[in-house]
N, C-alpha and C positions, 0 to 999 in steps of 0.2 A: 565319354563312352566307357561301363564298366568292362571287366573282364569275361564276360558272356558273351557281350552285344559284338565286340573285337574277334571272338571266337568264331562267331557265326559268320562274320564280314569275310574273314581267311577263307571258311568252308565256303563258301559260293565262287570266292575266285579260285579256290582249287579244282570246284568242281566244272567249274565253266573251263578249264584251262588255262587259267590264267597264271598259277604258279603251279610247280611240283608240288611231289606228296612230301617231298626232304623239305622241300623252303617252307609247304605248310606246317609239317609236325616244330619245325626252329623258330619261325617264327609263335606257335603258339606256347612253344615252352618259355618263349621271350614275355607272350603276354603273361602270362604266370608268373615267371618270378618279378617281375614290373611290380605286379601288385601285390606278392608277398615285401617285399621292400616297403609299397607303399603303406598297408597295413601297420608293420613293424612302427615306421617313423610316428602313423597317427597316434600309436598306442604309447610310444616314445614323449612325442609334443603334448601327451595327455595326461601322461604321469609325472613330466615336470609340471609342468600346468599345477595336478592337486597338489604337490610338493610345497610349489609359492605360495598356494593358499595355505595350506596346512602351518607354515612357518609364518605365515603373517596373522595367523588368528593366534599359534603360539603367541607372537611378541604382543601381541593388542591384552592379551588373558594376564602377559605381567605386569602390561603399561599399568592395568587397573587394578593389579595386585598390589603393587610398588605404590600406588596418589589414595589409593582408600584403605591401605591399613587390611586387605582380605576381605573387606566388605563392601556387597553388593552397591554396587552404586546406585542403581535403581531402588532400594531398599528407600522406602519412604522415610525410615528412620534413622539411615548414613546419618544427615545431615546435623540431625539433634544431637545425635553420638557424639559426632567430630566435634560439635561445639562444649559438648558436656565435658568431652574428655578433655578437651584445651582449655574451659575453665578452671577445671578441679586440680589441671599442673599450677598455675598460677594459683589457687588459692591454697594446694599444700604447699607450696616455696612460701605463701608471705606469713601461713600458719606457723611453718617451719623456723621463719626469719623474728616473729614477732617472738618465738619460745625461746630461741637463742639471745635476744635481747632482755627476754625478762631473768632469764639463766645469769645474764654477766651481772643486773643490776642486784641478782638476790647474793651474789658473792663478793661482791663489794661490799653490799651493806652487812654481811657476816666480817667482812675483814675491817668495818669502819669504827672508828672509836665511840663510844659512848660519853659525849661531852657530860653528863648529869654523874658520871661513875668518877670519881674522882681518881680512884687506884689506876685506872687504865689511861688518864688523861696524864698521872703521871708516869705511868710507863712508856708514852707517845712522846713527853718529853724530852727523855733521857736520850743525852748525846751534846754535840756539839752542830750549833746553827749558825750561819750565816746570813745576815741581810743589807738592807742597806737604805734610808730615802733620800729625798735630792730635794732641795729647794733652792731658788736664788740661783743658780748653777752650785752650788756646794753639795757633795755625795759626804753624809752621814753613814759612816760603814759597822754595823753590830756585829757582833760576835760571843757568844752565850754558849758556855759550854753548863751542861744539869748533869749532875750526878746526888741520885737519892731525892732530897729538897735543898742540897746544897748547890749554890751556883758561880761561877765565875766569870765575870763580864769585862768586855773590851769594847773602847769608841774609838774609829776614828773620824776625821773630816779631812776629803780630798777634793778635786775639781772632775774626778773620773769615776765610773763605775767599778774599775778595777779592783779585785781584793786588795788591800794594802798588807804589810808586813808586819803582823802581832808580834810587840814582844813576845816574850817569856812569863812575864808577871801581869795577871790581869789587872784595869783599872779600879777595880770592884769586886768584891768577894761576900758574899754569906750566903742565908737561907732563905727560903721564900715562900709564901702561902698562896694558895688558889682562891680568889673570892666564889662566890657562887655563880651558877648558869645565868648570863645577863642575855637582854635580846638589843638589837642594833636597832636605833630611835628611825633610821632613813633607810632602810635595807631589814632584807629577810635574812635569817641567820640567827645564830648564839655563839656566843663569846665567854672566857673570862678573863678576868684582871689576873695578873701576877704580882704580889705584895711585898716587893723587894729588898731584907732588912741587909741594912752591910756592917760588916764587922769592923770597918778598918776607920769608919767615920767619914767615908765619903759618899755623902749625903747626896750630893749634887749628882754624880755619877747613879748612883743610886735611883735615885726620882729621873731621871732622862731615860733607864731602861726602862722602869713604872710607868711612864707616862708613854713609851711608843713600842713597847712589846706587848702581845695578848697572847691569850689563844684559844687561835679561832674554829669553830666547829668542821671540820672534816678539809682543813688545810692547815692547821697544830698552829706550831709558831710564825705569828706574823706581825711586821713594822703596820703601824698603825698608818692610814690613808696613803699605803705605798703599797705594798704587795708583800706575799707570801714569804718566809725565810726558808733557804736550802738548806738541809740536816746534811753532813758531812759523816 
């Protein structure tokens, strides 16, 4: 029953006798504020109501802001994009990766010896090298020190890889020549001989570094069918 239809219910019983004109006018102020209260609450329950929606369209507008990047999801073209743009990271990282690798190998081959340049194969030389090879269990241990084309050489033989203890006086002393650019008969690579003359008439010694030291193209001095010698 709204507040009219209430209004009119009272006038009939007041007018019939039924209440006072005091109970009538109290109670009709009664219906009155009844229904400003109840007004108030719908307009209340109405404007939380748009509230929730209002905040839940908010969070849905960033759900889809936040998974597509700002762009329209419905956009027939989202989908090409997102794939476009996830291709083209991965293929500037592997662009990026492949520049970095051709970078390190053009600065190596700037720092690399030129085996055919004979000045530079002897300034790769110069110093003092250690190596070693093993046969039978017996470790053959070299030690080559080059200053200039002059050279100084040391043998020994032990049962370990261990460096052993050089004298003072090398086994072998003089000068040496570089033969020319050789190529390796069972392997890729270039090599050359080292031509060992010795001062002191030790021949033997002599011809054992000749025959198991070279040097090899872009790893110098090395024991033949062993490996590489450490420069010190």
């Amino acid at each position: 029953m709204n507040k009219i239809e209430e209004i009119k219910r009272l006038k009939t019983l007041f007018d019939e006798g039924a209440i006072s004109e005091d109970e009538f006018q109290m109670l009709k102020k009664k219906v009155i504020s009844e229904n400003i209260n109840s007004n108030k609450n719908e307009v209340t329950d109405e404007s939380k109501t748009q509230t929730i929606i209002s905040e839940q369209a908010t969070k849905k507008k960033e759900f889809v802001h936040e998974n597509t990047n700002g762009k329209n999801p419905n956009s027939s073209n989202w989908l090409g994009e997102a794939i476009v743009s996830f291709l083209s990271s991965k293929i500037v990282r592997f662009v990026l990766f492949i520049g970095f690798i051709a970078i390190i190998v053009q600065v190596c081959s700037f720092f690399a010896v030129d085996i055919s340049d004979e000045k530079a194969v002897l300034k790769d030389m110069q110093g003092t090298w250690i190596g070693y090879d093993h046969e039978a269990g017996v470790y053959t241990h070299y030690k080559l020190n080059i200053s200039g084309k002059n050279f100084r050489g040391w043998i020994s033989s032990s049962y370990t890889d261990d460096e052993p203890s050089w004298s003072s006086k090398p086994d072998v002393s003089g000068t040496f020549k570089l033969s020319p650019v050789q190529g390796y008969s069972n392997a890729s690579g270039k090599y050359r001989n080292i031509n060992f003359d010795d001062n002191d008439g030790n021949l033997l010694e002599a011809r054992s570094l000749q025959n198991m030291i070279i040097y090899d193209d872009g790893q110098g001095l090395y024991v033949v069918g062993w490996a590489s010698m450490n420069k010190k």
